[in-house]
DRENLUMSE-209115 format. One record per residue (C-alpha): residue in three letters; x, y, z. Coordinates in Angstrom, 2 decimals, decimal comma. Layout:
BEGIN
R   residuo        c1        c2        c3
R       ala         X         Y         Z
...
end
This chain:
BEGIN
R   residuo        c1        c2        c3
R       unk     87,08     34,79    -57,72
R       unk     89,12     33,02    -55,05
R       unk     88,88     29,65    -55,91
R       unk     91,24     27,42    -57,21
R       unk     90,87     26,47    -60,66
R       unk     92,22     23,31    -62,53
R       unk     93,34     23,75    -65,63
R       unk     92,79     20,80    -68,09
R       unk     95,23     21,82    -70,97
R       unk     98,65     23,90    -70,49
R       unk    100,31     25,25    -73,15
R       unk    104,04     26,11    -72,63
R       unk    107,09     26,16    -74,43
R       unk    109,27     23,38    -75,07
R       unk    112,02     23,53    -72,77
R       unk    114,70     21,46    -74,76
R       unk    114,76     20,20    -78,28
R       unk    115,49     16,86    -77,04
R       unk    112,12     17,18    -75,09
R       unk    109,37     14,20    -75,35
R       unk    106,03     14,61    -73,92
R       unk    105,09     10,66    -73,77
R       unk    102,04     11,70    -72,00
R       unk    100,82     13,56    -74,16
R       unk    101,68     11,08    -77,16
R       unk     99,65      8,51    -74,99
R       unk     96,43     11,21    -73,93
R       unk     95,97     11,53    -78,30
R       unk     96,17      7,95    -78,66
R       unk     92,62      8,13    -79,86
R       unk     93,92     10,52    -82,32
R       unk     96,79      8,22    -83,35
R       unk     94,11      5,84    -84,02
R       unk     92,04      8,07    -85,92
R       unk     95,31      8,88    -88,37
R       unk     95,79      4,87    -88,70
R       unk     92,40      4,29    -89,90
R       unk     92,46      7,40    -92,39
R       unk     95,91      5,84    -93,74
R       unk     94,29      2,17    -94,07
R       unk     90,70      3,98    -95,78
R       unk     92,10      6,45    -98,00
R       unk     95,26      4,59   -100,05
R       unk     92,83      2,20   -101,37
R       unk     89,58      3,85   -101,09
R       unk     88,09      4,62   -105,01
R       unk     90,37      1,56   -106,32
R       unk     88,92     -1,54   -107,95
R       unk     90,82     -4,30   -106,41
R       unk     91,52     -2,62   -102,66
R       unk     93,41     -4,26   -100,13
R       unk     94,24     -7,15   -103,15
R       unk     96,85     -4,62   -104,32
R       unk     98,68     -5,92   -101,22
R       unk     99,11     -9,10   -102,48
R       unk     99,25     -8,06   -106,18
R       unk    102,29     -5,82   -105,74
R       unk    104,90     -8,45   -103,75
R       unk    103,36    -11,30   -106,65
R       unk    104,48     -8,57   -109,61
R       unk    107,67     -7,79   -107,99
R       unk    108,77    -11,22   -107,42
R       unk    108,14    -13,10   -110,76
R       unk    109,56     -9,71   -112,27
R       unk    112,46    -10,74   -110,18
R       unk    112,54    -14,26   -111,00
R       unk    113,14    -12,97   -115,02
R       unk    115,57    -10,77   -114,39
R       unk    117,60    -11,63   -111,50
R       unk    117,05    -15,16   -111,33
R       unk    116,70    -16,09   -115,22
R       unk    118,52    -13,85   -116,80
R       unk    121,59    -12,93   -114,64
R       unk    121,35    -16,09   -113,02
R       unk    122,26    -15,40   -109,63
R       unk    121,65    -17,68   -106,79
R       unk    119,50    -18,01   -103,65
R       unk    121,41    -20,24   -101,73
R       unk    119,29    -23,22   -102,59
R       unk    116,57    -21,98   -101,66
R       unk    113,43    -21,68   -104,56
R       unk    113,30    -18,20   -105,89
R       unk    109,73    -17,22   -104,83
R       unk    110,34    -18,05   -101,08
R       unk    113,29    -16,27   -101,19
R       unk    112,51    -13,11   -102,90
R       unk    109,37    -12,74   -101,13
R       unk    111,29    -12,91    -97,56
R       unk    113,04    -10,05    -98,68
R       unk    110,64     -8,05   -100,37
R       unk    108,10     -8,34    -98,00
R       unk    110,43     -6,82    -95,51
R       unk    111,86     -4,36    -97,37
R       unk    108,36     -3,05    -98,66
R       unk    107,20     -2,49    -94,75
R       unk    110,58     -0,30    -94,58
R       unk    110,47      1,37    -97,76
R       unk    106,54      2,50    -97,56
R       unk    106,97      3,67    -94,02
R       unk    110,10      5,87    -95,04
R       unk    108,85      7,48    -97,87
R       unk    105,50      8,17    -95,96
R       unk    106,90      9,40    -92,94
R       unk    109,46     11,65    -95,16
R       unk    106,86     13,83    -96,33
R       unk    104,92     14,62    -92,90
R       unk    105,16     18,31    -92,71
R       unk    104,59     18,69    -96,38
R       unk    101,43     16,18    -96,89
R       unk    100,25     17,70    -93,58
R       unk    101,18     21,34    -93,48
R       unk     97,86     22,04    -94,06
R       unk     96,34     20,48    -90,67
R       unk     99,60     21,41    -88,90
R       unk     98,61     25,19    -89,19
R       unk     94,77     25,06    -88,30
R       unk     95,28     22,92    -84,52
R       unk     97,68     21,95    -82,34
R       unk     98,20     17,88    -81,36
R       unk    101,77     16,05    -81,41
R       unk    103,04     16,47    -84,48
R       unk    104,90     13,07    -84,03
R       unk    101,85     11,40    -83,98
R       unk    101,45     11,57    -87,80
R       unk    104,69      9,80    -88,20
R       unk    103,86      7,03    -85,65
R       unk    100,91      6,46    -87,17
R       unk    102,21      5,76    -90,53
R       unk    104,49      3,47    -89,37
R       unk    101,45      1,53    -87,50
R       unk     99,04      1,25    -90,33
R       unk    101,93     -0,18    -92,71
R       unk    101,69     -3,42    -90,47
R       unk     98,08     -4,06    -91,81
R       unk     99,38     -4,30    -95,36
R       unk    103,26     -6,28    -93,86
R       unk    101,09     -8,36    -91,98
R       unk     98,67     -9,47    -95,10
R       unk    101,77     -9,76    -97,01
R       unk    103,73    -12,28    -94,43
R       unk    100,85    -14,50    -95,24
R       unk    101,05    -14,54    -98,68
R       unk    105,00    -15,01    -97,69
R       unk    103,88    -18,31    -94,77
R       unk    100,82    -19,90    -98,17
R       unk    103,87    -19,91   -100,32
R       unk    106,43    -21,19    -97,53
R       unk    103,71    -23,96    -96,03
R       unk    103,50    -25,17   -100,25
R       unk    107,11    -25,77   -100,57
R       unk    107,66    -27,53    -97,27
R       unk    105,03    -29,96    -98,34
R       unk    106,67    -30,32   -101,31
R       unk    110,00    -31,51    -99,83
R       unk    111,84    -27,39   -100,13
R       unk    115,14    -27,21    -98,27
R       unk    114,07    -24,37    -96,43
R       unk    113,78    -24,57    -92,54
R       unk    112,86    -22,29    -89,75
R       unk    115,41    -22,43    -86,61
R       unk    115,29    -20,56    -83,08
R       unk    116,65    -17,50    -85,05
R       unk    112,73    -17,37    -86,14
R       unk    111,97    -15,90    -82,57
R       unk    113,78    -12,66    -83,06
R       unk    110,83    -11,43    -85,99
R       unk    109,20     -9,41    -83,34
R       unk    112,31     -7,58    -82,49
R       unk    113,38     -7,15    -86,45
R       unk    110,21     -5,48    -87,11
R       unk    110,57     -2,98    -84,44
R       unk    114,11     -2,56    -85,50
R       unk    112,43     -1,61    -89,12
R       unk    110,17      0,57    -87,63
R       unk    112,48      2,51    -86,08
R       unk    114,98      3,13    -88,76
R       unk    111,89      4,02    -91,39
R       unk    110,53      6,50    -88,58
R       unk    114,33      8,03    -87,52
R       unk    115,28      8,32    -91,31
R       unk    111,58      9,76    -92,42
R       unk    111,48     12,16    -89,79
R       unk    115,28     13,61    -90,64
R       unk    114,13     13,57    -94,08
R       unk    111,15     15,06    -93,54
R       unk    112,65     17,94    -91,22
R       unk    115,37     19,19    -94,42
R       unk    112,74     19,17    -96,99
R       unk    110,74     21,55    -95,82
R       unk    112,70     24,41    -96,57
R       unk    114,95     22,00    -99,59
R       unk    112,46     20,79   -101,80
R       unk    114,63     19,17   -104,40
R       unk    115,61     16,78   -101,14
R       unk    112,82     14,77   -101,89
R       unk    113,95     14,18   -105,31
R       unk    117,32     13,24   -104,54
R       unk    116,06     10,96   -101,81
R       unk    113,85      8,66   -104,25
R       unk    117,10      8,64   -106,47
R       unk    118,57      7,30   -103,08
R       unk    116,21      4,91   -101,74
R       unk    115,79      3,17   -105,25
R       unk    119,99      2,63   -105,33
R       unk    119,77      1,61   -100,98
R       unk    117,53     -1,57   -102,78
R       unk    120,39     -2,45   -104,53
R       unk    122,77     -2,16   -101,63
R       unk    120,57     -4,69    -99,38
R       unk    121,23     -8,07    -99,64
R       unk    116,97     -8,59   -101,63
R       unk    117,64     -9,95   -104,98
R       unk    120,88    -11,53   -104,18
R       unk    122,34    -13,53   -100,70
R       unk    124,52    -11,86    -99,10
R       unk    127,58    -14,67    -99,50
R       unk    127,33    -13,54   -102,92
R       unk    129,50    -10,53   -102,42
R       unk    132,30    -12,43    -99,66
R       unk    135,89    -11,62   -100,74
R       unk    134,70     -9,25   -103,86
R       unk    136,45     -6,02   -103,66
R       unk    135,34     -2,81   -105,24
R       unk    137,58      0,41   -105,45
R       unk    139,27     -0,92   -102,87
R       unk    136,73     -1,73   -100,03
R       unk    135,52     -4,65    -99,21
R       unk    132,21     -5,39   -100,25
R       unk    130,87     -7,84    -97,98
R       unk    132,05     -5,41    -95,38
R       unk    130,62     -1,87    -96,39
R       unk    127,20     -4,46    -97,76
R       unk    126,92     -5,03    -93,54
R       unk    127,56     -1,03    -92,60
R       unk    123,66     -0,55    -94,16
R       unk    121,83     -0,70    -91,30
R       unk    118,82     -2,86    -92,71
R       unk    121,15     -5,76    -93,86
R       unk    121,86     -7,45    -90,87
R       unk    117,64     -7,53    -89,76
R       unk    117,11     -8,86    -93,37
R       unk    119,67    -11,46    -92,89
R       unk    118,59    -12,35    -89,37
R       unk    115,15    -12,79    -90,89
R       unk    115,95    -14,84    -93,73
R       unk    118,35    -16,87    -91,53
R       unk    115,71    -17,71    -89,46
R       unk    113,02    -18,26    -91,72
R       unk    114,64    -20,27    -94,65
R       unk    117,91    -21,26    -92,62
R       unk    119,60    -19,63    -95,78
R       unk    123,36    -18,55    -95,70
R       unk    124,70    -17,78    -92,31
R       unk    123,76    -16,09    -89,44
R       unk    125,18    -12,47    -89,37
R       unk    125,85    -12,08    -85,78
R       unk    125,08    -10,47    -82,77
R       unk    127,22     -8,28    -83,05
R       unk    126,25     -6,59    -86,47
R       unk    122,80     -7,02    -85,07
R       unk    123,68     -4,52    -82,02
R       unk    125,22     -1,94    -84,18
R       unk    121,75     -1,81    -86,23
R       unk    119,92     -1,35    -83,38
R       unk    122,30      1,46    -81,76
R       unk    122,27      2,88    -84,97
R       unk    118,38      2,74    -85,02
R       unk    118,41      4,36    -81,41
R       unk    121,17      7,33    -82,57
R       unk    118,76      7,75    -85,63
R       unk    115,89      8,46    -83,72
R       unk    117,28     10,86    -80,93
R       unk    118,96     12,89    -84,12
R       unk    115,60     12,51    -85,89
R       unk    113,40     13,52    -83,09
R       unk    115,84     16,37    -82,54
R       unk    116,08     17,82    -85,74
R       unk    112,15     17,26    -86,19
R       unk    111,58     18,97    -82,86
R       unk    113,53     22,25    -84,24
R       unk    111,57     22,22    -87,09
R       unk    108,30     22,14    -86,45
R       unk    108,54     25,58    -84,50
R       unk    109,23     27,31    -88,08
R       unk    108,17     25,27    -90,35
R       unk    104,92     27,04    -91,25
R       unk    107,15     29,43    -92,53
R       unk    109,01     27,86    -95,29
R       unk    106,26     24,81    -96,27
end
């Protein structure tokens, strides 16, 4: 009765909201990985084509953009063909825009495994934004089979030392899709009709990134009295789209360190405020889900 025992698991109370238990993220890595694999299985499980829809959907999307945008409005790509340049885009913006809307609807899509056993609840989030890269990595090579065809064929389009900051951009994706889905995810819980509002929201924040148009499209143009080319480099995924296609294609001009700093501060801000917020709700949330 005496002896000492060691206990394996100790369950305690947070002690701050801000509170991060990286251990503990790192000791259900195995669970992380489980969560990745069920993400990757299940999207494309009982579906004819399978992981061909990850090619299908960028090919759709960018010859439907080559009508409209590019034939019918006409708008330029700063020289550069209109396949290479709306797949840089879309292929980018995809990775952000999946990972956002699936980490916006974690405690919803989950609330039923949240309430039968405890494990990090960020760890459904993270994983999300991990098995995205399967299908952003399958789609950069369609993006480098179409970019290899049109350098043979004599395309414009050149890759500088700007190229070397990709790893760095996609991390810089990652963590705005995680910081905004886990906000997101934390109000609609107890506001449903958030999630409608923010579909309305992410369709119109396509619009505002520089995808379907360049970005020197929009210098000097005023609207209501702001400067467009100015409030078009305030959205935080601009500048890593620009960097990218900057240093891909060597298309427009490079957007600057400094606009590239204030995406990643805001990326860091977003994620303590995320993390925060998430943190306060997933003591209640069983509650109001």
């Amino acid at each position: 009765m005496n002896e000492t025992q060691a206990w394996t698991t100790i369950i305690k109370p947070k002690d701050s909201l801000w509170s991060i238990d990286l251990k503990e993220l790192w000791r259900y890595r195995d669970l992380n990985s489980l969560f990745v694999k069920r993400n990757i299985i299940t999207q494309y499980k009982q579906t004819i084509l399978g992981p061909l829809w990850f090619v299908i959907q960028p090919i759709l999307t960018v010859v439907m953009y080559m009508v409209v945008f590019g034939g019918i409005a006409g708008i330029a790509t700063d020289g550069i063909p209109q396949p290479l340049f709306y797949l840089a885009g879309t292929c980018l913006w995809h990775y952000f825009s999946d990972c956002l809307n699936r980490t916006s609807n974690t405690f919803v899509t989950n609330s039923g495994l949240f309430g039968k056993v405890y494990f990090p609840r960020l760890i459904v989030p993270i994983s999300n934004v991990i098995s995205n890269l399967l299908r952003f990595g399958i789609q950069l090579c369609l993006f480098a089979v179409v970019y290899i065809v049109y350098a043979i064929s004599g395309c414009t389009a050149h890759m500088n030392w700007y190229a070397l900051l990709f790893p760095v951009l996609v991390v810089m994706l990652a963590g705005l899709s995680l910081g905004f889905g886990v906000l997101i995810s934390s109000l609609t819980t107890k506001y449903r009709d958030l999630q409608i509002l923010f579909s309305f929201i992410l369709q119109l924040w396509m619009y505002a990134t520089p995808i379907v148009y360049p970005l020197s499209l929009v210098k000097g143009k005023m609207a209501a009295g702001f400067d467009l080319y100015f409030l078009m480099h305030l959205n935080p995924v601009t500048p890593v789209l620009e960097a990218f296609k900057y240093g891909v294609l060597g298309a427009g001009e490079f957007i600057g360190w400094g606009w590239l700093a204030y995406s990643f501060l805001f990326m860091i801000v977003l994620l303590l405020l995320g993390i925060l917020v998430f943190n306060k709700t997933q003591k209640s949330f069983m509650d109001t889900v």
